[in-house]
N, C-alpha and C positions, 0 to 999 in steps of 0.2 A: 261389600265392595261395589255391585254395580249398582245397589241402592248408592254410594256416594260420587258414582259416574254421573247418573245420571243429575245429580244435585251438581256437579262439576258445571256439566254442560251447560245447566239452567243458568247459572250462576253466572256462566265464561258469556250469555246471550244476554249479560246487561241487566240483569233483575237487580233489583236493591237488594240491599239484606232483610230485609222484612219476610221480601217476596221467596229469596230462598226460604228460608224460615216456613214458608208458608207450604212451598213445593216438598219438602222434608217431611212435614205434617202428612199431606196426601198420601206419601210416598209410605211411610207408616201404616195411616189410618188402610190405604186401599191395597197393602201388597199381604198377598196372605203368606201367614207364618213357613209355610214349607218353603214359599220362592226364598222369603226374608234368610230362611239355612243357606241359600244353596249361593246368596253373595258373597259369603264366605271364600267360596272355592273359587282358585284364580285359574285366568286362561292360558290353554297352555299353548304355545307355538312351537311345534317340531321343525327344525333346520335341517334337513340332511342332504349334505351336499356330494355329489360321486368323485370316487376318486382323491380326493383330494387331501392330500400328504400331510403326516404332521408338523413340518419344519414352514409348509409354506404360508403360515402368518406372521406377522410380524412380532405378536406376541408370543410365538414358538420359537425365535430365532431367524423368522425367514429374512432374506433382505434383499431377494428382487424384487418384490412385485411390493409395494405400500397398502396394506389393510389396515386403513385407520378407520373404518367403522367395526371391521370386527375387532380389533383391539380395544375400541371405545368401549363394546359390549362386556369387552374382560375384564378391563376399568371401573366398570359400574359393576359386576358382579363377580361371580367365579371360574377361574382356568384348571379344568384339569392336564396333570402333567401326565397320569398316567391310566386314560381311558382306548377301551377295549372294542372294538368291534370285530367281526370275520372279516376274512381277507378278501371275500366277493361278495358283489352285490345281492344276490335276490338272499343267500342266508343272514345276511344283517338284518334285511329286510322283515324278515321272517321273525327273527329276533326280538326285533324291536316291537312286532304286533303282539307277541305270545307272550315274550317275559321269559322261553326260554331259551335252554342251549339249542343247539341243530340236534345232538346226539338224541335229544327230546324231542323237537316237532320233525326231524329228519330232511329240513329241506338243504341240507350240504351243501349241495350241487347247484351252479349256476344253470338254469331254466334257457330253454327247454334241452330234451337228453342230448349228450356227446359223452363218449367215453373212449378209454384205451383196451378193449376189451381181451388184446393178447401182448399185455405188459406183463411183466414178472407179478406185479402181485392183483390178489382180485380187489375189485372195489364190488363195496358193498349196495345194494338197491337203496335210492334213497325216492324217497317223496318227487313225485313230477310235479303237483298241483297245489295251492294251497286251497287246502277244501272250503266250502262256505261255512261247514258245522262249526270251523276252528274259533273257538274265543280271540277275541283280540282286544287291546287296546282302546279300539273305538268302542266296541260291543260295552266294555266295560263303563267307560263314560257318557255314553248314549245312558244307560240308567241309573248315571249319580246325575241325570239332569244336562247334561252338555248339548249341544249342538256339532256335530262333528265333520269333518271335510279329510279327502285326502283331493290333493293337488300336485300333477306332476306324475314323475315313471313307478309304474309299479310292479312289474317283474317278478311275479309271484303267481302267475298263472299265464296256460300257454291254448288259455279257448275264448268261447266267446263272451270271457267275463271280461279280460283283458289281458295284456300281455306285454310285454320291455317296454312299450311305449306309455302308456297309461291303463288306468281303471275303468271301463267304461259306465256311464253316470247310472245308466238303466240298472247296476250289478248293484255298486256302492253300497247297500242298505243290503246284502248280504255278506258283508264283512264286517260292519260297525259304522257306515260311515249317510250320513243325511244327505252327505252331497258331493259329487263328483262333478268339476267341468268338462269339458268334451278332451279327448284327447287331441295333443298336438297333432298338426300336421308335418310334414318330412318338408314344409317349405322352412321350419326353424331348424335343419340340421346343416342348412346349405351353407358353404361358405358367406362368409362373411355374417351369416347369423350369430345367434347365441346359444343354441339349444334350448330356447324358450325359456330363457333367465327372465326377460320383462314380463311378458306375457302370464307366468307361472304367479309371477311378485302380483302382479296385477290382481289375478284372479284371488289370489290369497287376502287381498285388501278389497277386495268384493266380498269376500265370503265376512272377514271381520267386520263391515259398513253394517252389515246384512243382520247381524247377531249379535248386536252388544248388549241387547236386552237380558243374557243371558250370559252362564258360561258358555264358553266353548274353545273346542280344541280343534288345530289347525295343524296337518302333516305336508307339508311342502318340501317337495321329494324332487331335487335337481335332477336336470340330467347331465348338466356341467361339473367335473370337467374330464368326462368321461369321451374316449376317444369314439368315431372321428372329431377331434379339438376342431371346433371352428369359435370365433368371435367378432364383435362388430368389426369393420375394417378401420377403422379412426383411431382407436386403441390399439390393435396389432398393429398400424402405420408407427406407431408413437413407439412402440418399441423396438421396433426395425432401428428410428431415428436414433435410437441407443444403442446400437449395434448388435441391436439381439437378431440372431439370422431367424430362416426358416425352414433347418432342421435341427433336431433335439442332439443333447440337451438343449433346456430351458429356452427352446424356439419362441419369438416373439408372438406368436396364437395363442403359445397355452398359458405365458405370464399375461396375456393381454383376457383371456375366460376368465383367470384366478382374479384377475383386478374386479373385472366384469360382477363376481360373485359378491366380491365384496359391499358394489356400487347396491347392488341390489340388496344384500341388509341394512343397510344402512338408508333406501325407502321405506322399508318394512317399520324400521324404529321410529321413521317421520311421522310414518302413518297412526302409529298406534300413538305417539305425543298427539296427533294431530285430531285422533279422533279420544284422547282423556283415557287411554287404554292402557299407557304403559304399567302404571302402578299398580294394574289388577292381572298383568300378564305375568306370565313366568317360560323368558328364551331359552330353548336350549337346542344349541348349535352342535352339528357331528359330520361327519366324513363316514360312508356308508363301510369305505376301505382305507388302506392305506394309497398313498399315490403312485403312480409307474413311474419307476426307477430305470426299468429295462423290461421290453419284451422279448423273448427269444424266438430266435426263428425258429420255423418248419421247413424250411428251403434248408439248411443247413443238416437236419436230422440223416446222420449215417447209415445206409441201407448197403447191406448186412450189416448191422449190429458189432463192430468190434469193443474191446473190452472196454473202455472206455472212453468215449465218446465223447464231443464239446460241443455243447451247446453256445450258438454265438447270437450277440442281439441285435435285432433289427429293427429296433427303435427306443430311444431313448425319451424322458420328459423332462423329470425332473428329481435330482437327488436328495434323498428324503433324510442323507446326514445328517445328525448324529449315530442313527437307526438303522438297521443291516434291512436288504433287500426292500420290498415292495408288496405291492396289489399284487397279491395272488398266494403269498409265502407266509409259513408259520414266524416266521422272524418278526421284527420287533417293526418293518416298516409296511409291513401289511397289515398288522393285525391294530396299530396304537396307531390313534387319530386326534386331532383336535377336538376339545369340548369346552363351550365354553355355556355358561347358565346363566341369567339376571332374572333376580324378582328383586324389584324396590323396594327395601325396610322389612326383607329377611335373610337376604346374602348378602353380607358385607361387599363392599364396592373393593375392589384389586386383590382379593381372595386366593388365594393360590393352591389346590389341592392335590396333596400326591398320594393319594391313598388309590391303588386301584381300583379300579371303578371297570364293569362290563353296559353292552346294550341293554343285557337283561333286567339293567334294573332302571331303564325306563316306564316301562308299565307301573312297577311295583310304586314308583317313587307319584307316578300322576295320580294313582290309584289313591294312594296317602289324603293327598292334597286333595282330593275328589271325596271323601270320602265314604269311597265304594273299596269291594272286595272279589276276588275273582269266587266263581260260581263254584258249590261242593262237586270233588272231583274232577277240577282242573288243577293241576301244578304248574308252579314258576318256580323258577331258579332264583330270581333276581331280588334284591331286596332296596327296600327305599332307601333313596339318600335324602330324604330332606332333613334329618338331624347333620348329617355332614355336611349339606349346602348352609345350612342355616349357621351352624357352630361349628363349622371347618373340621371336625374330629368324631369320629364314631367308632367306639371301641369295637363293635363287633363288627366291623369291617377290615378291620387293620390287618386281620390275620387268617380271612378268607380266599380261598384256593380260586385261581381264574383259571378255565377250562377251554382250551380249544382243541376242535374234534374235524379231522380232514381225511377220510379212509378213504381218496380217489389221486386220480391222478388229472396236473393242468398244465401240462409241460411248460406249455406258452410263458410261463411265470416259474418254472422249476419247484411246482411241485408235485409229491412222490407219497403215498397214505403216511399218516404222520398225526398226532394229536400232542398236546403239551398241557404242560400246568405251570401256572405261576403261584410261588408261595412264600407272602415276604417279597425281598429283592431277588429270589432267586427261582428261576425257569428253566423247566425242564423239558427237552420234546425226544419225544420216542419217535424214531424213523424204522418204519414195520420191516422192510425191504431192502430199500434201494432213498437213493438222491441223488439233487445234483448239488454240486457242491460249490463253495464262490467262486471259485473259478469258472464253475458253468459247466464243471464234467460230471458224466454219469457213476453214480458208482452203487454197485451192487453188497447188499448186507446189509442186519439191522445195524440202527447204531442210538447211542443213546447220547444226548448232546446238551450239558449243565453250564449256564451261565448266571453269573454275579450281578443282574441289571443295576446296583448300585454304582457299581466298580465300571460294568464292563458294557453300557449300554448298547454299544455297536456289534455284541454280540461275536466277540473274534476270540474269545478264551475259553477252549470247553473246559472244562473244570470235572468230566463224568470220571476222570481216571484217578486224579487229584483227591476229590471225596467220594468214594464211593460208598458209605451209607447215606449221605447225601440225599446220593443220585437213587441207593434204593429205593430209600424209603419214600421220593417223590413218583418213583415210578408205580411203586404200590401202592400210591395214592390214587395217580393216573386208574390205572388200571382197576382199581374199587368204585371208581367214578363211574367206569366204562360198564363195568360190571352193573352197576344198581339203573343205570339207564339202557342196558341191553344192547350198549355200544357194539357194533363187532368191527374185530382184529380182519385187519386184511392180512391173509394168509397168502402159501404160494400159489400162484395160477397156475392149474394144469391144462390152460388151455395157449400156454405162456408160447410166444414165437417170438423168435431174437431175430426174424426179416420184419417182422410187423410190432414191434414191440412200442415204437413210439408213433404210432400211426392211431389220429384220433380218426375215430367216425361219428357219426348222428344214425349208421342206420344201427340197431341191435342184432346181434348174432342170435343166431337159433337157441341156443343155451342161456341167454337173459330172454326171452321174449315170455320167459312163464313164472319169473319170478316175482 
């Protein structure tokens, strides 16, 4: 493949046909057989955008904001309808580098510590850092030969390798990664900026100018369109002029960042036509979470503790309908995001794929295409898709269990320790303790809560009473999962206070500070 790039290129600079003919010869005679393998293997460009809902492309149904490049990109390859990510950032994150669950590399928890330390139930320790020892992603394609970059927020460590805002460049190369640009400054978060939508895009078409000699793999890690929403003011004017106000819902900032997101894939596909790239790349585009729906307040939380309590929200974005709740919830609009994939002339162009699909099995699937293998005595969860990008169908996929694991509490988003499984069209989540419930009220007890996603997408028909071997045998599922990954059950806290119950802190109490 980039033996015929660069025959591209020669060619597209006016040479005769002879003279190709002759650059093709060279190219043969002088490239040694090892490089000659490794043209084979395409470049991968990772998307991952914050926050951002699965309803709000236009190819998902959305119909404020016009996303006609990323629609373009669904048009030329494949959408999934039903891919998987965690409901917070840094464990997608996390994710997405290892290949596995959280319940496996343990980073649950959005970075750095806060917890509810005297809620009814306990949360278990999870990972603060992600270690340098950790395999990733990069590590792996760094030695099938790639060239590797991360670009943008990285939120997976909280010292002085990096931290929410980015990776810093001096770390990079102990994670997997060749190359790191400097991290943003807080002048891209100010109004009327972007959150370094250009700037990121930029850098990302610096680092592909840089290495086309080669494979390589590029992770461009938005921070749009994670709040505080700011975007250019030209574009939020322009939605003002359509009466979009500015406060949520669907305030005219944050359809004017989602447009924003879009302008900027659709440089990125200029770029790669531009520099004879596309045919040897392979996009794939994601949402690290689902979008805000609703936040809920902390101003509002009842102190003493009556029975139960309502929670009421104090900001709104945008509603992620068809899909129940948002960013932060085991529900269906936290946890399912957009994906969309293109390699030229091996995913069919308008591709449609409902077979669920997890983050975890981005590693596996680059790894395929790279072909590299993660190191003896490392595990993944995740398995490749490129038989199902390739031929839309993979039998041993169709009837693989999707695992999400949350044994903490994040009120701000109403939730309570809780993991689920999906199997087939139907999902199951166990709530250890306590919830909140749609309506926003607190409610104390386990509960076990079975929905039809065929049927019942929006997630409003429990079904746990209806079939109850169902609902066992998915819980027994659950639960063997939890078991072979050393999951632990949040139990009751005995250190439970019904005045302090919903009261988050950052500092630890005496009783975690040794665990």
């Amino acid at each position: 493949m980039k033996a015929l790039s660069v025959l591209r290129r020669a060619c597209r600079d006016d040479l005769s046909p002879r003279a190709c003919v002759f650059v093709l010869a060279a190219l043969l005679v002088s490239t040694p057989t090892a490089v000659l393998a490794e043209t084979d293997k395409p470049n991968i460009l990772l998307i991952l955008t914050d926050d951002q809902g699965w309803p709000t492309l236009g190819c998902y149904g959305g119909k404020l904001v016009a996303t006609p490049h990323l629609d373009r990109l669904a048009a030329q390859g494949a959408r999934f309808t039903d891919a998987y990510v965690t409901s917070q950032c840094t464990p997608t994150r996390a994710t997405l580098l290892t290949g596995q669950y959280t319940a496996r590399h343990r980073l649950w928890h959005v970075l750095s510590w806060y917890g509810y330390p005297w809620a009814r139930m306990t949360e278990p320790p999870f990972a603060e850092d992600f270690g340098r020892d950790t395999f990733t992603l990069g590590k792996g394609l760094q030695k099938a030969g790639y060239a590797t970059a991360i670009v943008g927020k990285w939120h997976l460590t909280s010292n002085a390798d990096g931290n929410y805002m980015g990776l810093q460049p001096n770390a990079a190369r102990h994670y997997g990664f060749d190359h790191a640009p400097p991290v943003l400054s807080r002048d891209h978060f100010k109004p009327g900026a972007d959150r370094g939508v250009d700037q990121l895009t930029d850098q990302t078409i610096d680092f592909i100018k840089a290495n086309r000699d080669r494979p390589w793999f590029c992770f461009l890690s938005h921070h749009m369109i994670h709040g505080v929403v700011v975007a250019p003011d030209d574009v939020t004017q322009r939605y003002r002029d359509r009466g979009f106000g500015d406060e949520g819902p669907n305030r005219a900032v944050y359809l004017a960042g989602l447009e924003h997101l879009d302008r900027s894939v659709g440089r990125l596909m200029s770029a790669l036509d531009e520099m004879n790239e596309s045919r040897d790349t392979l996009v794939i585009f994601l949402s690290d979470n689902g979008g805000i729906d609703q936040r809920l307040s902390f101003k509002s939380l009842p102190r003493p503790n009556p029975a139960q309590p309502r929670f009421t929200p104090d900001m709104r974005e945008y509603d992620n309908a068809p899909l129940r709740a948002g960013k932060g919830s085991v529900y269906e609009g936290g946890v399912r995001v957009p994906m969309v994939v293109r390699w030229p002339g091996h995913v069919a162009p308008g591709r449609v794929i409902g077979t669920p699909v997890h983050a975890i099995d981005i590693l596996p699937t680059a790894f395929d295409l790279a072909g590299t293998d993660v190191p003896e005595g490392v595990t993944i969860d995740g398995r490749s898709l490129r038989t199902l990008m390739t031929r839309g169908d993979d039998a041993r996929l169709n009837n693989r269990p999707i695992y999400q694991y949350y044994p903490f509490y994040d009120l701000r988003w109403g939730l309570t320790p809780c993991a689920s499984v999906r199997l087939g069209e139907y999902k199951l989540i166990e709530f250890f303790g306590d919830r909140v419930d749609a309506d926003g009220r607190y409610q104390s007890g386990h509960r076990l809560e079975l929905f039809n996603l065929r049927d019942d997408p929006g997630e409003t028909k429990n079904l746990a009473d209806a079939q109850p071997r169902r609902t066992s045998q998915l819980r027994d599922r659950l639960h063997a999962w939890m078991n072979q990954l050393d999951a632990q059950l949040s139990v009751i806290n005995t250190h439970h206070d019904t005045e302090r119950a919903f009261v988050e802190t950052r500092q630890k109490p005496p009783w975690l500070r040794s665990r």
